[in-house]
N, C-alpha and C positions, 0 to 999 in steps of 0.2 A: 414436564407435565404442567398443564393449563387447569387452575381452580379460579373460582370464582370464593375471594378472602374476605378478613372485615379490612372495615375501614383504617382500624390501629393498626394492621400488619404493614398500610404503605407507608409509615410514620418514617422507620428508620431511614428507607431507600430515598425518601423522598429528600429527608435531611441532610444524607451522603452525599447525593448527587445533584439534585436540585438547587440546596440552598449552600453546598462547599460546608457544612456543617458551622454553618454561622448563626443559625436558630434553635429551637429548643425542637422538641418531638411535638409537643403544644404548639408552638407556630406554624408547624408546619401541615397543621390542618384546612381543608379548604372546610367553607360552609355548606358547599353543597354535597361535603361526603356522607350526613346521613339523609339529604333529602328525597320521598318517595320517587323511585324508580334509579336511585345511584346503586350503582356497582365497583366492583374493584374487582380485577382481574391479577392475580400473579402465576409466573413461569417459576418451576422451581423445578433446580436442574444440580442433579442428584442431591435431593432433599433440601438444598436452598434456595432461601427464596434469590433471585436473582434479577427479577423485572417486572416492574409492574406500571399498571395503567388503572385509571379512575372514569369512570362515563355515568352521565346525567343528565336530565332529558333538562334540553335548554335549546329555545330556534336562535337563529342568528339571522339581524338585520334584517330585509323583505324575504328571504325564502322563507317557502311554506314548506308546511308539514310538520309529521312527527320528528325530532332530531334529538340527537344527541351531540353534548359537547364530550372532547377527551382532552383529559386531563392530568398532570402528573405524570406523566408517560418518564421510567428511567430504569437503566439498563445498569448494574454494578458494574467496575473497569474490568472486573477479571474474567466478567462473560460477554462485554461486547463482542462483533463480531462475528457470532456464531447462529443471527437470525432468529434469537430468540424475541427480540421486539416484533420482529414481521408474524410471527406467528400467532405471537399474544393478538397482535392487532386483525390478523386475521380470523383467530376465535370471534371478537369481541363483533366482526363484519357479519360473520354468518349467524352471534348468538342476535345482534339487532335487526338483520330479516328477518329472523323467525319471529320478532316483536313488533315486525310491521313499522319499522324506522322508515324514515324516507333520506335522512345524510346524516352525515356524522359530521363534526367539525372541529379543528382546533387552532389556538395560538400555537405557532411554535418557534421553537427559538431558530434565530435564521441556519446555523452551523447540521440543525435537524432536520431541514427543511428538503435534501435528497433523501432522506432517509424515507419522507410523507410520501413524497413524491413514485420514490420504486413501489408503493406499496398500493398505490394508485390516485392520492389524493390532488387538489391543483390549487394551484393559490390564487386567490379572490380577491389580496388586499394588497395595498401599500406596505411597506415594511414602518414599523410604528416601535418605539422603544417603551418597555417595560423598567420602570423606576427598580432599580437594585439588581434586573434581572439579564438585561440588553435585550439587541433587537429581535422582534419578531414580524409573522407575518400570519394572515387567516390562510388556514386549510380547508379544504371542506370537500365530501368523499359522496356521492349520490349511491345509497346503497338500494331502493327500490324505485 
């Protein structure tokens, strides 16, 4: 099941899997989780949380329109696998049509970057490395 969570509930996942647990819950806040129009999405599969994603209205470089970026995108190891990302991310496509988005977009880390890809997004950039994090590359998904 697909809810839309607060901002604190992506703390732990985020810290698990994102950052190998090398940061605190506090660090691992971005600043745009309470700005207006962010959201958080979590999959929680049989009553745990197990995946979650972050989106906030942010354009990227000369496209136009309304966009959103995603963010924090992480799946726990013991539910990979099972599609629960694609589906999260598939909520989060049809919850930003109906808000009149025009793309969605993100960094991602390159090892993730088939994962954007089946789900329909295409990559835009050069692959560019994130200090502590390794390499990534822009995503970006034309949703209207």
């Amino acid at each position: 099941m697909i809810r839309f969570i607060p901002a604190e509930d992506v703390l732990p996942i985020r810290k698990e899997v994102l950052r190998k647990n090398a940061l605190t819950l506090d660090e691992c806040r971005f600043s745009t989780d309470i700005i207006d129009g962010a959201f958080h999405l979590g999959y929680f599969d049989n009553g745990q949380l197990a995946c979650i994603a972050s989106f906030h209205p942010q354009t990227y470089g000369e496209y136009k329109g309304i966009a959103y970026q995603l963010r924090g995108m992480a799946t726990l190891e013991e539910h990979r696998g099972k599609g629960l990302g694609n589906q999260l991310v598939n909520f989060a496509i049809v919850y930003l049509r109906g808000q009149k988005v025009n793309y969605l977009w993100c960094n991602a880390r390159a090892k993730a970057i088939p994962f954007y890809q089946n789900v329909g997004f295409e990559v835009i950039s050069d692959e560019f490395e994130l200090h502590g994090i390794g390499p990534h590359r822009v995503l970006y998904l034309k949703i209207k």
